[in-house]
Backbone as ProteinMPNN parsed JSONL, in Angstrom:
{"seq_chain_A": "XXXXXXXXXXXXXXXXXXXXXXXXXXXXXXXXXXXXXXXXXXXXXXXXXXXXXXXXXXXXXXXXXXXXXXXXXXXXXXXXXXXXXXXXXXXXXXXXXXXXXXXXXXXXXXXXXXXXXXXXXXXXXXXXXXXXXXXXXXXXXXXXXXXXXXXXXXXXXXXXXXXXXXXXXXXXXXXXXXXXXXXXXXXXXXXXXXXXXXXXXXXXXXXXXXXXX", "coords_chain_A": {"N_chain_A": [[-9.566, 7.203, 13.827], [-8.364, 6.296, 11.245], [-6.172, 4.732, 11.854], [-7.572, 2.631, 13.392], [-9.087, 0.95, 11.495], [-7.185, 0.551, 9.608], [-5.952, -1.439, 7.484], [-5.469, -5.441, 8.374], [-4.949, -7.072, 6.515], [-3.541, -8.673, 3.016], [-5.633, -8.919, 1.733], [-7.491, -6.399, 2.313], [-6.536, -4.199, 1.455], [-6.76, -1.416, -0.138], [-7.75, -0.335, -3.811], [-4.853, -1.021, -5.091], [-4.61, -2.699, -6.802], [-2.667, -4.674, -8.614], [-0.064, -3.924, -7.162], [-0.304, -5.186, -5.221], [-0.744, -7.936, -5.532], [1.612, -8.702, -6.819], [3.401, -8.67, -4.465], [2.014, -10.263, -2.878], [2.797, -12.809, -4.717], [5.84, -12.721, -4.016], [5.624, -12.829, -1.776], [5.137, -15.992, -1.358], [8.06, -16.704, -1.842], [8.988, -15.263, 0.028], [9.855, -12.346, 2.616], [12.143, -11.658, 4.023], [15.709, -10.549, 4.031], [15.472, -8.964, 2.132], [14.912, -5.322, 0.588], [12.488, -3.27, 0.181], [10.649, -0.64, -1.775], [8.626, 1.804, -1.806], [6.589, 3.764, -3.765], [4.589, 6.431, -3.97], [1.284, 8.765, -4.061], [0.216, 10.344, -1.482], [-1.796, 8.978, 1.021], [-2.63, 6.758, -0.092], [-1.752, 4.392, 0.841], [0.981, 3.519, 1.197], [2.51, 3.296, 3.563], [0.868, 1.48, 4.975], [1.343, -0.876, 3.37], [4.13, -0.921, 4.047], [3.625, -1.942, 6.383], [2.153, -4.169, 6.195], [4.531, -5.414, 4.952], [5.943, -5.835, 6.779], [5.156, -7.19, 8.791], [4.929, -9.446, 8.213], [7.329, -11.011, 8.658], [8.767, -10.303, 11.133], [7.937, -9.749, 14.557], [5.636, -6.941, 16.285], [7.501, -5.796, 18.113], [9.569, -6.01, 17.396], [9.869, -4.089, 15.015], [10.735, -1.646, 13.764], [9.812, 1.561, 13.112], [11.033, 5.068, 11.356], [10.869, 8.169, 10.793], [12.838, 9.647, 7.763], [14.652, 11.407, 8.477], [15.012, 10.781, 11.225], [16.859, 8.89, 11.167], [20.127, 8.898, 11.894], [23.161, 8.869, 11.773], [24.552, 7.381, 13.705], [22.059, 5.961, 14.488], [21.681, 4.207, 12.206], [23.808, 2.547, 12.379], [23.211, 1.674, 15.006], [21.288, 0.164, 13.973], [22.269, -1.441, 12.31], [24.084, -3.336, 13.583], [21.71, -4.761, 14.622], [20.949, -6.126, 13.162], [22.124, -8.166, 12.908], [21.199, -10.428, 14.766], [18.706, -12.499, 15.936], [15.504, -12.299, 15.795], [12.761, -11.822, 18.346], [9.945, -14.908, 18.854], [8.814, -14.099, 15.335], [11.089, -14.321, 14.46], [12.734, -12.422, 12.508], [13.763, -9.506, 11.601], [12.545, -6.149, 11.196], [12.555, -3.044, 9.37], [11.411, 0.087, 8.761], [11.635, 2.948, 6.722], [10.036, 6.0, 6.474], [9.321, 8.83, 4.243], [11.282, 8.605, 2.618], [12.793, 10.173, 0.586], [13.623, 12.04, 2.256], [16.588, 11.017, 2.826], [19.803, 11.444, 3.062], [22.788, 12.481, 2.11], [24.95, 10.83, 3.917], [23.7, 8.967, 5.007], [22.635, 7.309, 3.117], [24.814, 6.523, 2.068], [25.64, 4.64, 4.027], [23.481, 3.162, 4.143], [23.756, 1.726, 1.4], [25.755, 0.101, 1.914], [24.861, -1.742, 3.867], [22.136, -2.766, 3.222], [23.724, -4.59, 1.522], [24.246, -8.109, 1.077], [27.118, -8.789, 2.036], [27.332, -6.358, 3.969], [25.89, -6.484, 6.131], [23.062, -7.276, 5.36], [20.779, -9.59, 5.904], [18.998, -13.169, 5.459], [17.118, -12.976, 7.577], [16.051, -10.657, 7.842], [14.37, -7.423, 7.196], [13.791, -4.227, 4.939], [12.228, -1.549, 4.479], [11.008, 1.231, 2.577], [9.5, 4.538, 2.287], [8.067, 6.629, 0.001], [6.837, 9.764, -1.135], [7.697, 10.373, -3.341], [8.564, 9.916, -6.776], [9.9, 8.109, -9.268], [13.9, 8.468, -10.279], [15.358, 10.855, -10.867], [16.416, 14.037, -8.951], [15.763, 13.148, -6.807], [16.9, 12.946, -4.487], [17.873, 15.69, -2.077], [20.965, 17.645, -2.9], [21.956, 16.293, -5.078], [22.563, 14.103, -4.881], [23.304, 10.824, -6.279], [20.482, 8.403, -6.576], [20.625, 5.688, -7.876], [22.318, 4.028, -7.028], [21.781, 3.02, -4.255], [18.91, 1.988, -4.953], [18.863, 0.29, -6.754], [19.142, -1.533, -4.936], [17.049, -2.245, -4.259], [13.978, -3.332, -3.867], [11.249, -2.437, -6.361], [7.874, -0.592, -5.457], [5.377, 0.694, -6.846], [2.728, 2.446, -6.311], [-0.847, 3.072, -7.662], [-1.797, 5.712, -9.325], [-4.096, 6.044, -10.521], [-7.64, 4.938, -11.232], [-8.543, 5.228, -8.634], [-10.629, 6.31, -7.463], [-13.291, 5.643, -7.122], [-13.002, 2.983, -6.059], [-11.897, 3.962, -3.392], [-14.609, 5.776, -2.336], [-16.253, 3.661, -2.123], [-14.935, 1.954, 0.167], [-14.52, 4.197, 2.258], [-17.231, 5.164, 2.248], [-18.202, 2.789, 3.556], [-16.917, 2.454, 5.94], [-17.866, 4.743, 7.195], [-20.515, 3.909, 7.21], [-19.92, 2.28, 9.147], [-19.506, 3.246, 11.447], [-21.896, 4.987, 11.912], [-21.542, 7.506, 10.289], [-22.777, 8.111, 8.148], [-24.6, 9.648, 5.645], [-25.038, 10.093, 2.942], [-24.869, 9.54, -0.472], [-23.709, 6.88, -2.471], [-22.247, 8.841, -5.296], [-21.426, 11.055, -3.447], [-19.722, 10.278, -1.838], [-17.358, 10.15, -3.918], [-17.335, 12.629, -4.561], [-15.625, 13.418, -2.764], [-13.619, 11.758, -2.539], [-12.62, 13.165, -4.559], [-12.14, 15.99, -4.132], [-10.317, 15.577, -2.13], [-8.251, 14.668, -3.014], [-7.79, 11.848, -3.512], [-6.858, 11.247, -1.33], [-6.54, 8.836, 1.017], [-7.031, 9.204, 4.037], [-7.05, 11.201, 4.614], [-9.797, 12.383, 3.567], [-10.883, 10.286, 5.315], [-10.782, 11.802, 8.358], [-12.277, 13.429, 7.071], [-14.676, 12.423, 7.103], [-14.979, 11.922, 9.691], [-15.499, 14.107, 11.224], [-17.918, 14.595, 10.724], [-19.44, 15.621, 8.229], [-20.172, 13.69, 6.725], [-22.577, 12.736, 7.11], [-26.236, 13.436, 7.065]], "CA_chain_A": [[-10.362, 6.321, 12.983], [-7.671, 5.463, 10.532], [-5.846, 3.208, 12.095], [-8.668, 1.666, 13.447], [-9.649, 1.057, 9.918], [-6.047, 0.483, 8.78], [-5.979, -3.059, 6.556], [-4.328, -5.862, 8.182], [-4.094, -8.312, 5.546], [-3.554, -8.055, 1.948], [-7.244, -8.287, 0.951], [-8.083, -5.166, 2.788], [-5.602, -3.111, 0.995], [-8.095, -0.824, -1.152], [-7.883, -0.237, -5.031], [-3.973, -1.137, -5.138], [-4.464, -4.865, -6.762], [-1.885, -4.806, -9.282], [1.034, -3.774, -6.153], [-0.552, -6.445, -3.966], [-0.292, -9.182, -6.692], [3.16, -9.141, -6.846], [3.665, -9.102, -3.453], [1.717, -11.936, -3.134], [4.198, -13.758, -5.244], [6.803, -12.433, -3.265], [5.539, -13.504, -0.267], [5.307, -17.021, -1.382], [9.119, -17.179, -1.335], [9.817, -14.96, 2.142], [10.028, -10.807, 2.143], [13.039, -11.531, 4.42], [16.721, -10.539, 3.099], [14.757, -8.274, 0.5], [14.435, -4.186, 0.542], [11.23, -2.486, -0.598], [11.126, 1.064, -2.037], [7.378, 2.065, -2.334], [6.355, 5.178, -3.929], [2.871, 6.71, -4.476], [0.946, 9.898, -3.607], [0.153, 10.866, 0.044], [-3.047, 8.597, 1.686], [-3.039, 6.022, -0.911], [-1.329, 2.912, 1.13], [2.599, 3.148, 1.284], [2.632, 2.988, 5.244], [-0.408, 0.092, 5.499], [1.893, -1.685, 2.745], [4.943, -1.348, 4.398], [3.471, -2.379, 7.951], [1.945, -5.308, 6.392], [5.569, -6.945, 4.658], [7.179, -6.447, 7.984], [4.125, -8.122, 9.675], [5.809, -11.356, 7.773], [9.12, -10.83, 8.546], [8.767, -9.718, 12.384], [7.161, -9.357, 15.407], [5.721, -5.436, 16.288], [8.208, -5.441, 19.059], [10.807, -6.139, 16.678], [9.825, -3.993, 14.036], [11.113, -0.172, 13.407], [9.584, 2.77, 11.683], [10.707, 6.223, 11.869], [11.35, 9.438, 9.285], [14.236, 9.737, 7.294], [15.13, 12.528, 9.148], [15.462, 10.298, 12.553], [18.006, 7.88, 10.703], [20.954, 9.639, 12.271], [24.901, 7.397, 11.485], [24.335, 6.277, 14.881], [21.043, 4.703, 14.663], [21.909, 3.327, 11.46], [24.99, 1.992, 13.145], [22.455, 0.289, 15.628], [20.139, -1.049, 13.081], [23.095, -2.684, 11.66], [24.595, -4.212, 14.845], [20.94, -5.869, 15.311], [20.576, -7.271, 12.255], [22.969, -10.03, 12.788], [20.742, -10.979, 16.192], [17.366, -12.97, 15.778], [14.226, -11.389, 16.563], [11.795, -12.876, 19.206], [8.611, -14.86, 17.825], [8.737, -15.048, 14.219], [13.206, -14.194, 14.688], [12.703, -11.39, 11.775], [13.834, -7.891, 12.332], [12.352, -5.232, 9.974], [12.71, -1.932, 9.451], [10.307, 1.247, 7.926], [11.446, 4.277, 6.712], [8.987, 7.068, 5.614], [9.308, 10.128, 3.548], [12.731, 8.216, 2.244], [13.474, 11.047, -0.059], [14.308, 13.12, 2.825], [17.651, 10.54, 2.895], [20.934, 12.614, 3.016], [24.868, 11.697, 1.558], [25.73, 10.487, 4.785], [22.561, 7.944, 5.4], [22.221, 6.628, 1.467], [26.281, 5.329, 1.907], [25.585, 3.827, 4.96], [22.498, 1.744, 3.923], [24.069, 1.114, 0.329], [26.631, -0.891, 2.876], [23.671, -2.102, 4.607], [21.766, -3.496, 2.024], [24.484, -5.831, 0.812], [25.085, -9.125, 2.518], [28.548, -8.84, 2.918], [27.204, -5.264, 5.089], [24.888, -7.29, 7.402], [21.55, -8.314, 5.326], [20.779, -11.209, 6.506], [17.624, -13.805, 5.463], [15.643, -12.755, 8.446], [15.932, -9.112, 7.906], [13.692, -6.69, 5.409], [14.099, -2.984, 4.947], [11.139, -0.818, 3.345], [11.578, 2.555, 2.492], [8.794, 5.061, 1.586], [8.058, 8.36, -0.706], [6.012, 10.43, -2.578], [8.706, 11.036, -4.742], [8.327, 9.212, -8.268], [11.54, 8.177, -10.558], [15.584, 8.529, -9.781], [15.758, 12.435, -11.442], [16.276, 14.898, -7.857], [15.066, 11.884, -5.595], [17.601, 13.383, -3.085], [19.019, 16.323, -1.815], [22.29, 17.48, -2.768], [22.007, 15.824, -6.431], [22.876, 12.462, -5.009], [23.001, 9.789, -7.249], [19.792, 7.257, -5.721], [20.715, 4.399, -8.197], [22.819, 2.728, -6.258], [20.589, 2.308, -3.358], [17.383, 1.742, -5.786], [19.179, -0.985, -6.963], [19.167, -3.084, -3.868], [15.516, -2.443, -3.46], [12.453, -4.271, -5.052], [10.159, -0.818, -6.503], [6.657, -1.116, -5.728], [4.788, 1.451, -7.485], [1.532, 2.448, -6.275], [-1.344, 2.89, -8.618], [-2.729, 7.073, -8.959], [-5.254, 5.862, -11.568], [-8.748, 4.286, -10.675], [-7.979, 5.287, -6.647], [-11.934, 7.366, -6.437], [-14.125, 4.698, -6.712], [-13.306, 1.951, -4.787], [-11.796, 4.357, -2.277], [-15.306, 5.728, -2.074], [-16.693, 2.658, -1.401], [-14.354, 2.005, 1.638], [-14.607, 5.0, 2.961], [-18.284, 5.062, 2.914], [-18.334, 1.216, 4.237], [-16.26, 3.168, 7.305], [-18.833, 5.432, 7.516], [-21.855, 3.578, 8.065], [-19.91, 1.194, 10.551], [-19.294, 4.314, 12.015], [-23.08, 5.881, 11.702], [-21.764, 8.619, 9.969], [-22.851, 7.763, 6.792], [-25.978, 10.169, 5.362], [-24.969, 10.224, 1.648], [-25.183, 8.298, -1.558], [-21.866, 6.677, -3.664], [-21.627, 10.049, -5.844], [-21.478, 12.22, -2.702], [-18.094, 10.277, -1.542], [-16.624, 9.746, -5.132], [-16.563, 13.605, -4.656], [-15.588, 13.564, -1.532], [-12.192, 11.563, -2.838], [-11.785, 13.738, -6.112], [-11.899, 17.122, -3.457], [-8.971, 15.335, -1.151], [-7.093, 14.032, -4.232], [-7.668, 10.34, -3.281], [-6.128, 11.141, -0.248], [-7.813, 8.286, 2.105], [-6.643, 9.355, 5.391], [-7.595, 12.569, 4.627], [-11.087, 11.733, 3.237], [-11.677, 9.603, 6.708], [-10.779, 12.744, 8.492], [-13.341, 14.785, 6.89], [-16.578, 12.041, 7.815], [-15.218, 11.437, 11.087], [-16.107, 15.365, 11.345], [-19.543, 14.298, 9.903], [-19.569, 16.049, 6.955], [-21.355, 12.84, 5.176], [-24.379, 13.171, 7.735], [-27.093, 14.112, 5.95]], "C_chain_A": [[-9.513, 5.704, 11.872], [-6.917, 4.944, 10.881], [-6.752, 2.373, 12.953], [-9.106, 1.032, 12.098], [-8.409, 0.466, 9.031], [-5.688, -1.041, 8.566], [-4.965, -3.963, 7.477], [-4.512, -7.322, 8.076], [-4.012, -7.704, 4.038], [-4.97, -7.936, 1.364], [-8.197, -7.124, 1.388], [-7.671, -4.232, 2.287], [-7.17, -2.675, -0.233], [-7.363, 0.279, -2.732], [-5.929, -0.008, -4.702], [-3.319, -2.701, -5.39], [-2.879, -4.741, -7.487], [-0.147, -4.899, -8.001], [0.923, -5.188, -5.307], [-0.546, -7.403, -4.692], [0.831, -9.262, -6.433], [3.751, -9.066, -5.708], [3.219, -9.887, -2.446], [2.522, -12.374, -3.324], [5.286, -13.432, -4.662], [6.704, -13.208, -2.312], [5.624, -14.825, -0.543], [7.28, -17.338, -1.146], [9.787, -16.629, -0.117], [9.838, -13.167, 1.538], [11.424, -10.869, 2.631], [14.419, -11.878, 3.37], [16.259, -9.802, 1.707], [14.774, -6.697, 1.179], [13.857, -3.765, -0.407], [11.409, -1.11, -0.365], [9.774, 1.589, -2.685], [7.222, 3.442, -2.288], [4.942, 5.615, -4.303], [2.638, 8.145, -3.629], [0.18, 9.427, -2.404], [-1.495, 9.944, 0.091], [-3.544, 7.364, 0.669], [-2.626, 4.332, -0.719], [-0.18, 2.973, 1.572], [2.4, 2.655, 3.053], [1.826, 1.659, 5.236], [0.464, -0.834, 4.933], [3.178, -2.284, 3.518], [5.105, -2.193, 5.452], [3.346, -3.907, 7.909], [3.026, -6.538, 5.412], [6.175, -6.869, 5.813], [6.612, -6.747, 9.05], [5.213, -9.722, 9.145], [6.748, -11.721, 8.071], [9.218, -10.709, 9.993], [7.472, -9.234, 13.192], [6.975, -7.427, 15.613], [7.031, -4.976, 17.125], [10.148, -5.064, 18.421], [10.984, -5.35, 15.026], [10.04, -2.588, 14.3], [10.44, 1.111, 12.632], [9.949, 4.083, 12.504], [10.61, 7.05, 10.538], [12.494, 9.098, 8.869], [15.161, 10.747, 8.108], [15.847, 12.218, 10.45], [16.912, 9.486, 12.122], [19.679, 8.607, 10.804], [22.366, 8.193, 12.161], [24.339, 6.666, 12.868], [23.129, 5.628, 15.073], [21.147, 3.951, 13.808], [23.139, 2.469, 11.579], [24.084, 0.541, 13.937], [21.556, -0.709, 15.101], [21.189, -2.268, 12.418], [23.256, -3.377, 13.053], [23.142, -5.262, 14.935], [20.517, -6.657, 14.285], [21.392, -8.393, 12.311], [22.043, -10.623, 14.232], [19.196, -11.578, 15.453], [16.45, -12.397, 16.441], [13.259, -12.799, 17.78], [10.583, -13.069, 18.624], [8.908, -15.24, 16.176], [10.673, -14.956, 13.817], [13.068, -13.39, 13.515], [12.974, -10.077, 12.541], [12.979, -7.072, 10.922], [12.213, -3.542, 10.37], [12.428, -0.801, 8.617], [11.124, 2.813, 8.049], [10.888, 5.205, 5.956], [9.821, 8.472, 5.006], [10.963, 9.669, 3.454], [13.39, 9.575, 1.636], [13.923, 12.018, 0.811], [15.895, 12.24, 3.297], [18.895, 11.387, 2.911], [22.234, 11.609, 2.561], [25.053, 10.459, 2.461], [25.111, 8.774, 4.893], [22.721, 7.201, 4.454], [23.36, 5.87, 1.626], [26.002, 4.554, 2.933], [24.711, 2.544, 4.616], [22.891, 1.144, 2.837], [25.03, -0.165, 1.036], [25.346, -1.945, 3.299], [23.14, -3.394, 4.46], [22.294, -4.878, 1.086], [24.693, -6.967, 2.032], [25.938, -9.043, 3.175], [28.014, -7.58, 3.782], [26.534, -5.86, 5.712], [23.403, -7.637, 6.773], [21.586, -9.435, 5.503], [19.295, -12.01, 6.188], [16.399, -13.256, 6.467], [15.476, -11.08, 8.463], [15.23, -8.521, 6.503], [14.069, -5.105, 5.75], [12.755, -2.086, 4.017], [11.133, 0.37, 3.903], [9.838, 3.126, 1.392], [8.183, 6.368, 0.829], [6.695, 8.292, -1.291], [6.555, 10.919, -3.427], [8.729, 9.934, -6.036], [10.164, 9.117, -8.444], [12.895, 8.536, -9.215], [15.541, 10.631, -9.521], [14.831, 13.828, -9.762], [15.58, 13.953, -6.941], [15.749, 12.733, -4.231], [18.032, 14.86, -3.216], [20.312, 16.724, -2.118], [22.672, 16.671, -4.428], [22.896, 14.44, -5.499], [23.024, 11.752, -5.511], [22.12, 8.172, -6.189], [20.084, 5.915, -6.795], [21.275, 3.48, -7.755], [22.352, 2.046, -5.293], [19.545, 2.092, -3.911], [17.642, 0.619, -6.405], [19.538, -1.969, -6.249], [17.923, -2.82, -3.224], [14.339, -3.023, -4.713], [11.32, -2.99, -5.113], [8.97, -1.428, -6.239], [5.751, 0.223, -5.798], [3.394, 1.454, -7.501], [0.54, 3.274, -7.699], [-1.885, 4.368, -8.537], [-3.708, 6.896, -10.056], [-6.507, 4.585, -11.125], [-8.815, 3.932, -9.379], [-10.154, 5.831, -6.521], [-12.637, 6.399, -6.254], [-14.268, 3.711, -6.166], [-13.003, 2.365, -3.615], [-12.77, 4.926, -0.931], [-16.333, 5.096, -1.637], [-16.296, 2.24, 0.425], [-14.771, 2.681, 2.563], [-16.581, 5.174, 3.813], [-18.708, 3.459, 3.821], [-17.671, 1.701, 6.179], [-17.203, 3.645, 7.623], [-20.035, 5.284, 8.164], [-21.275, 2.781, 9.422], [-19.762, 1.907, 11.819], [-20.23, 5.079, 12.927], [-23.071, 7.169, 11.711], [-22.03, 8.82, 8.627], [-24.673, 8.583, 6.794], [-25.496, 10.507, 3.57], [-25.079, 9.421, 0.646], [-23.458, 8.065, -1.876], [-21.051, 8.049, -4.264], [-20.778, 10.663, -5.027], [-19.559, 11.32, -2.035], [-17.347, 9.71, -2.67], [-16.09, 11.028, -4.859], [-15.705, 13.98, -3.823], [-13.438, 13.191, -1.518], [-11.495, 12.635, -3.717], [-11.34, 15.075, -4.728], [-10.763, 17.077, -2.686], [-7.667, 14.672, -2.038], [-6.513, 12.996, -4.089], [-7.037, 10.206, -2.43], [-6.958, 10.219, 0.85], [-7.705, 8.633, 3.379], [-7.263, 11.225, 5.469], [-9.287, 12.702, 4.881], [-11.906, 11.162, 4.898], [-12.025, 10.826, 7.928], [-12.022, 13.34, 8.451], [-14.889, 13.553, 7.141], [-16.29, 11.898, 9.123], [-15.605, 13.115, 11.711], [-17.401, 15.43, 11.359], [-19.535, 15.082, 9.202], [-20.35, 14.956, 6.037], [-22.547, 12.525, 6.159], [-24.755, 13.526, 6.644], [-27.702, 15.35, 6.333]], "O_chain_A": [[-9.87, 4.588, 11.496], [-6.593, 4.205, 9.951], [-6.377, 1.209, 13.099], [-9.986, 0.277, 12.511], [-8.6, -0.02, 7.916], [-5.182, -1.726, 9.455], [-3.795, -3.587, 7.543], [-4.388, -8.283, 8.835], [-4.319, -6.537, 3.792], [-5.358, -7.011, 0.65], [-9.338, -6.923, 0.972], [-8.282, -3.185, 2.505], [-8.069, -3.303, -0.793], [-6.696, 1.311, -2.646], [-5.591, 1.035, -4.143], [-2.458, -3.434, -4.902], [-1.93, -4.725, -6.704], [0.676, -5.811, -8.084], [1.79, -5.966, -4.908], [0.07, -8.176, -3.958], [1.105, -10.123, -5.597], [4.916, -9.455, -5.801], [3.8, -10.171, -1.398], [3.325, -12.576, -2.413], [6.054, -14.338, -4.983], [7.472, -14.113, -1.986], [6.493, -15.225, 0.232], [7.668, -18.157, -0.313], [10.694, -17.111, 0.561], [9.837, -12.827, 0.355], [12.202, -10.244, 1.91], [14.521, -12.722, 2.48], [16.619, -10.044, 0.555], [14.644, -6.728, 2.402], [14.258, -3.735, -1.571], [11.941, -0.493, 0.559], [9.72, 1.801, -3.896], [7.495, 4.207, -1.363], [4.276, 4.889, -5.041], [3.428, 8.607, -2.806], [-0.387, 8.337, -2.326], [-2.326, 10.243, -0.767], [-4.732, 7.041, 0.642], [-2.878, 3.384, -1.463], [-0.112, 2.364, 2.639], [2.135, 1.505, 3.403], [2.483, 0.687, 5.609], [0.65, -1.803, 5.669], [3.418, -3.479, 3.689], [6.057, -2.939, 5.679], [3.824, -4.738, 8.681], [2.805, -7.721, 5.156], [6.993, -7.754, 6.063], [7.159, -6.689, 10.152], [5.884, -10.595, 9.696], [7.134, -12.851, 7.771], [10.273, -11.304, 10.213], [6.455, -8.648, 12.821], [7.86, -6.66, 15.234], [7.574, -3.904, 16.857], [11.163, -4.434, 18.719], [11.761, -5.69, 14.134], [9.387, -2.231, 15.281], [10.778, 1.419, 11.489], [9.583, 4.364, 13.645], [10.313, 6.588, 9.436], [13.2, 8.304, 9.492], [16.382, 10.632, 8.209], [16.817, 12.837, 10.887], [17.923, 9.564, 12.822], [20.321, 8.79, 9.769], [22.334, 6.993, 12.432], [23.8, 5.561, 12.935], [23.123, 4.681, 15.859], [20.821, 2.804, 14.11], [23.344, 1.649, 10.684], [24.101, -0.678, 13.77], [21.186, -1.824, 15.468], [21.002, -3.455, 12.149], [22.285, -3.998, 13.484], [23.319, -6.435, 15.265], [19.848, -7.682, 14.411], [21.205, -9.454, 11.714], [22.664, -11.576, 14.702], [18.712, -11.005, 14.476], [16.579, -12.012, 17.602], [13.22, -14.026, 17.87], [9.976, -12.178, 18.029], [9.17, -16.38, 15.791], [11.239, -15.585, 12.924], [13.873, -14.121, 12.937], [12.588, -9.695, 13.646], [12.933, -7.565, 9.795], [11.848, -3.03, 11.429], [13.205, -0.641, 7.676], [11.214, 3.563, 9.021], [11.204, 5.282, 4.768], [10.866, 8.922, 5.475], [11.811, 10.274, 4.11], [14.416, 10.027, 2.144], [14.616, 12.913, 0.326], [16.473, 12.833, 4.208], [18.489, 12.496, 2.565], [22.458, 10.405, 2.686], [25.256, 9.326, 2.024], [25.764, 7.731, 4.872], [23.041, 6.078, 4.843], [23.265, 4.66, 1.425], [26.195, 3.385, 2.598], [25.015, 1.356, 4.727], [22.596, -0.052, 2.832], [24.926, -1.312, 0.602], [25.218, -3.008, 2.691], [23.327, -4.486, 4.996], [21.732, -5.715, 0.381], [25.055, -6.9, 3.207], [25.995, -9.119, 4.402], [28.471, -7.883, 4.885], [26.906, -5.163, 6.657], [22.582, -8.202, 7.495], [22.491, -10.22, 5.219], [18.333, -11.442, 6.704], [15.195, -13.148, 6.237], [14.689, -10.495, 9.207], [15.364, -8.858, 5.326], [14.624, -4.841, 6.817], [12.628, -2.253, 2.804], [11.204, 0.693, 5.089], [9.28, 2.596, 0.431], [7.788, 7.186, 1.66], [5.89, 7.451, -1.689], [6.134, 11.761, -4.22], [9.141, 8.851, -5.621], [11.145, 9.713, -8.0], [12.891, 8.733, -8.0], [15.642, 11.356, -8.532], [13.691, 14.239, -9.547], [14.63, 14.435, -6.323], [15.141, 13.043, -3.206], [18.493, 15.277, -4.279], [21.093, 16.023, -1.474], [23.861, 16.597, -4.738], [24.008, 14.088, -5.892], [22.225, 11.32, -4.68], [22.666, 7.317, -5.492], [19.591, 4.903, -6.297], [20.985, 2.294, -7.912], [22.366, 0.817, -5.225], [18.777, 1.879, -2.973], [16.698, -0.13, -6.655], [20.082, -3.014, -6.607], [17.657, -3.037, -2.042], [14.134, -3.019, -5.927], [10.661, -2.628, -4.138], [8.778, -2.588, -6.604], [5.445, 0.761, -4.734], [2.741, 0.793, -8.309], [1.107, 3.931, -8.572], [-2.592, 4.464, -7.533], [-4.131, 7.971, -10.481], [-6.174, 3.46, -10.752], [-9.046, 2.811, -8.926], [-10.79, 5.62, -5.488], [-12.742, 6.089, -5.067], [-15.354, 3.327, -5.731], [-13.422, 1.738, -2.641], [-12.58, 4.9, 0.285], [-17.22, 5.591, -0.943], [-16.99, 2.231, 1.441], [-15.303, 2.22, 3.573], [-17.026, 5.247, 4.959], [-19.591, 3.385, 4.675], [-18.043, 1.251, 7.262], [-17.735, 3.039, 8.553], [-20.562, 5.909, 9.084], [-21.904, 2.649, 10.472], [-19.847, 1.427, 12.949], [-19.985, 5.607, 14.012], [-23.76, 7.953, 12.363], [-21.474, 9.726, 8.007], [-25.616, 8.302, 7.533], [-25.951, 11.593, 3.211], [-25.495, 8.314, 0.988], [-22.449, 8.729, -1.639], [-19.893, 8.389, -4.02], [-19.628, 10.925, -5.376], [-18.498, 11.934, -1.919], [-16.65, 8.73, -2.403], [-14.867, 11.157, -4.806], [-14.963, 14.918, -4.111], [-12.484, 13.768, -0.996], [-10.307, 12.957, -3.707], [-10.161, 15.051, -4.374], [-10.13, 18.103, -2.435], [-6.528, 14.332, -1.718], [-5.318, 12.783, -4.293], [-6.428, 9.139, -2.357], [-7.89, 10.709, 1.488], [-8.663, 8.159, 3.991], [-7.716, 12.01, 6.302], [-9.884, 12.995, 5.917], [-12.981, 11.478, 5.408], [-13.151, 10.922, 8.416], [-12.718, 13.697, 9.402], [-16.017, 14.009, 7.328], [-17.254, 11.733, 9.87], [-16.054, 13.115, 12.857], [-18.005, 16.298, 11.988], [-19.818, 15.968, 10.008], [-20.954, 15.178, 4.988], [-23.518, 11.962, 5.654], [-24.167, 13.837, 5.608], [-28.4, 15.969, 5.53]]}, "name": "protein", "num_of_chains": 1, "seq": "XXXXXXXXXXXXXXXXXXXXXXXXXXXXXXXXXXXXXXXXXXXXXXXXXXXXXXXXXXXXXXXXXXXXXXXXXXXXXXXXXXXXXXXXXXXXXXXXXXXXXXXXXXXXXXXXXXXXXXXXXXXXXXXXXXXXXXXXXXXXXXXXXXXXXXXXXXXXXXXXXXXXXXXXXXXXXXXXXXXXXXXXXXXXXXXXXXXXXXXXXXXXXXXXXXXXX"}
């Protein structure tokens, strides 16, 4: 049910205006030749966000996501090699990686290369990278230093303040389209506070029916 459910444009994105504003204005001049570095707590957007700048940028066929964990020298070897090639369709490549902070020494030098023109960014290429890790201080493993790669990415800083109530809306708007909806507004305000605005979670627990009545 959640990715059935999972936003795809920016006016579906739920209680995360302020992020989606400015990437609005982004988008007016292109996402491509740009890396995004979105951070926020667990069920609150990063993935829907990232899916939908490298909707702009690239076809699905041409578009990448794995863990940080998969990003092994040699695939980041091949991600480079294809960024100098045009994608098929909109000729964008893009490329998602989740739970960034699990990045390692080896990976972080490679993409700091990466990242720079002279290493292979190229106009039609984007890169978005995503955590639940906040700030620089222990971002990585190994006391790394992440400023150098954080500085060839555009931050986009999701919002953990005023997430229950419009999430509760959503969720119950899922619900009835669903017909598992037997509760009032309150009953899934609490419903967010108990999953800690986790929406994927939250969907989870009505597609159980738990908001039957």
């Amino acid at each position: 049910m959640t990715e059935k459910y999972r936003p795809s444009c920016w006016s579906e994105v739920v209680a995360q205006p302020k992020a989606v504003a400015m990437l609005q204005r982004l988008s007016e001049r292109g996402f491509g030749g740009r890396a995004f570095w979105i951070t926020g707590q667990s069920g609150t957007g990063k993935t829907t966000i990232a899916r939908l700048i490298a909707a702009e940028v690239a076809d699905p066929h041409c578009t990448i996501e794995i863990d940080a964990s998969e990003l092994t020298t040699e695939r980041a070897r091949e991600f480079s090699y294809s960024m100098r090639l045009y994608g098929l369709g909109k000729g964008g490549r893009a490329f998602i990686v989740n739970e960034a902070h699990g990045l390692r020494a080896q990976q972080i030098r490679q993409l700091e290369v990466i990242l720079e023109p002279a290493g292979g960014m190229r106009e039609h290429v984007v890169w978005i990278f995503t955590t639940t890790t906040e700030g620089e201080k222990n971002l990585f493993e190994g006391n790394e230093n992440p400023s150098p790669l954080l500085s060839r990415c555009i931050e986009v800083r999701l919002s953990r303040q005023g997430l229950a109530k419009p999430m509760a809306e959503a969720v119950q708007a899922i619900a009835r389209a669903e017909g598992l909806d037997g509760q009032d507004i309150a009953r899934y305000v609490r419903l967010m506070a108990d999953n800690a605005n986790n929406m994927r979670r939250a969907l989870q627990r009505v597609e159980s029916g738990e908001m039957l009545g």
